[in-house]
C-alpha positions in Angstrom: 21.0 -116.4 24.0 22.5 -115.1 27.3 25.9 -116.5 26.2 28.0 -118.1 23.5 31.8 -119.3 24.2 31.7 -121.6 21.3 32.6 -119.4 18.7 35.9 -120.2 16.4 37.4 -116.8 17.6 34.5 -114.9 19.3 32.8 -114.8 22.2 29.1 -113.4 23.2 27.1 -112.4 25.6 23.6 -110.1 25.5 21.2 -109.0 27.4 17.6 -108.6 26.5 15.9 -105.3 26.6 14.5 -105.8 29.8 17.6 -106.9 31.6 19.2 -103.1 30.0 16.5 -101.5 31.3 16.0 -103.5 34.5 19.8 -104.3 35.5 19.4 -107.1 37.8 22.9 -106.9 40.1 22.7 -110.9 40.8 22.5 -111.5 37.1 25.1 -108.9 36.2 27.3 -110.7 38.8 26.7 -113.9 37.2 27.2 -112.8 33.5 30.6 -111.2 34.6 32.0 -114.1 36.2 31.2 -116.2 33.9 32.6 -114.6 31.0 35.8 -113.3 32.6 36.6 -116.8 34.1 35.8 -118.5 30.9 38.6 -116.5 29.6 41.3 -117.5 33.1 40.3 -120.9 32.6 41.4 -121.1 28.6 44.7 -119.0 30.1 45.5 -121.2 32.3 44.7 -124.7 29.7 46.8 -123.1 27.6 49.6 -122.0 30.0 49.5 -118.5 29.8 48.3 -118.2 33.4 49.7 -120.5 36.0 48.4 -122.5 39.3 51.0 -120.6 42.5 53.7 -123.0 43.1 52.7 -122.6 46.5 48.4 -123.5 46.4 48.9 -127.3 46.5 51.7 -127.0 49.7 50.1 -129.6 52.5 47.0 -130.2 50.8 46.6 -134.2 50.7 44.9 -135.2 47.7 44.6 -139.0 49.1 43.1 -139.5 51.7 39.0 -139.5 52.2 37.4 -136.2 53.2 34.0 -136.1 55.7 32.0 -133.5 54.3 29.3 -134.2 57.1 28.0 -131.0 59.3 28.1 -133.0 62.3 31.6 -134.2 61.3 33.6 -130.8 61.6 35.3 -131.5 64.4 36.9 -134.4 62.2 40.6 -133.7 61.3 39.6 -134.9 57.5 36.2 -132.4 57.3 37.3 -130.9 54.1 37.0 -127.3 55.0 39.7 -128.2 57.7 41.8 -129.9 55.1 41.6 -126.4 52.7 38.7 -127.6 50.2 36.3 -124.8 50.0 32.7 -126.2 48.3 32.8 -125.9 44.6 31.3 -122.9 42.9 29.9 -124.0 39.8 31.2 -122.9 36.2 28.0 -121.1 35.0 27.8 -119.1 38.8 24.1 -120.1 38.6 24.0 -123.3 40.5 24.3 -123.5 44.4 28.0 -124.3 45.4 28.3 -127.4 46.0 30.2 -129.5 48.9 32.6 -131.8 47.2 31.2 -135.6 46.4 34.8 -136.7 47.1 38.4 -135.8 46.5 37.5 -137.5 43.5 36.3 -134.5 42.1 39.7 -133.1 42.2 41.9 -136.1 41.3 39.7 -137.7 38.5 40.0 -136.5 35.1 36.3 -137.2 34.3 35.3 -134.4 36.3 35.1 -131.2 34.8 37.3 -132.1 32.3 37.5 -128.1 31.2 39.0 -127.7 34.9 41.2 -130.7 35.0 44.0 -130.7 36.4 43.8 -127.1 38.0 39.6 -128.1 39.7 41.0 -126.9 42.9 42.6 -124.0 42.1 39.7 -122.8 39.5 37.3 -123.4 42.5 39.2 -120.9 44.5 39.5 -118.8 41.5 35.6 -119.0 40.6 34.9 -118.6 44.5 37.0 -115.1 44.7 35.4 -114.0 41.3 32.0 -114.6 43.2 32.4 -113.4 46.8 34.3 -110.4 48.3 36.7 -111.3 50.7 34.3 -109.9 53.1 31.7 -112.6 51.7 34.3 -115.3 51.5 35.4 -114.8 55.1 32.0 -115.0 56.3 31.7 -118.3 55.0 35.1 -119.3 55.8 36.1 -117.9 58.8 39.9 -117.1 59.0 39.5 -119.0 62.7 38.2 -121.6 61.7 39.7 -122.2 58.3 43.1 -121.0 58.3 44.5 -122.5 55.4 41.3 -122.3 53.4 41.7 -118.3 53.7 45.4 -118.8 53.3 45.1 -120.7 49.9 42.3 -117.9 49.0 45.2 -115.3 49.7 48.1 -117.0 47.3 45.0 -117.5 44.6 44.3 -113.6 44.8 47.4 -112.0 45.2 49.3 -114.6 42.5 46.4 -113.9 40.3 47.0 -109.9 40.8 50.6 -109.9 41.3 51.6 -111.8 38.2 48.7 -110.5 35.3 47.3 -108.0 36.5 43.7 -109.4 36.9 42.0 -108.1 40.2 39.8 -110.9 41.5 38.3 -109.1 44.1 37.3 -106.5 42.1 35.6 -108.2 39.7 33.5 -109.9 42.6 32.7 -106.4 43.7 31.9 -105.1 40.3 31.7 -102.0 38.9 31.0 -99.1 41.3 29.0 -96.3 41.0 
């Protein structure tokens, strides 16, 4: 079993004797995230951690999003409007683009996110990807306010307990 979260007051995660012996840096990668944003998310559902006052400024939660390629030029293409595609809870899955804003506003989805899916798919996204890697899919051109948002999730996440998103993206270094 790669990992257990289930527990009454434990948590697990292992590694067969191959992976010890073989340390794959993907799976690494993936087994850190998921364990260390398991724990943010319960933080935060419990109110120990908060969303930034500030993450939700201008973001329109209403209107329809185009999520179409050949749509960006679209005031409502949802990288323009400051959604970023959602990086899956278990890490393993390809991000996906966002069905609707649905996916945000509907407390069937995710229900271990809801209400905070947007913030926790910025949180999950700067767990997974440097800033390096997450401006290279998001340009700062391009998507302002999608790096803006990234920089109030980081530096609230840092600023206020101590928890260094970036870093654990990076991982541990040699």
């Amino acid at each position: 079993m790669e990992l257990k979260t289930d527990g009454f007051d434990y948590w697990a995660i292992s590694f067969t004797d191959n992976e010890i012996a073989n340390p794959n840096q993907q799976t690494l990668k993936i087994r850190r995230a998921v364990f260390l944003y398991l724990m943010i998310e319960a933080a935060l559902q419990n109110g120990i951690i908060t969303e930034p006052n500030d993450f939700k400024n201008g973001i329109d939660y209403t209107t329809k999003i185009v999520k179409a390629n050949d749509q960006k030029d679209d005031p409502n293409y949802y990288m323009t409007r400051g959604f970023i595609n959602i990086v899956n809870r278990n890490f393993k899955s390809p991000e996906k683009v966002p069905y609707s804003i649905s996916e945000y506003t509907n407390p069937s989805w995710e229900k271990e996110a809801y209400p905070y899916r947007d913030f926790l798919s910025y949180v999950r996204a700067a767990m997974f990807y440097t800033k390096t890697e997450f401006q290279e899919k998001y340009s700062p051109t391009t998507y302002p306010l999608i790096n803006q948002r990234y920089e109030i999730v980081i530096n609230h996440i840092q600023n206020n307990y101590g928890i260094d998103l970036e870093g654990i993206a990076k991982g541990p270094q040699k």
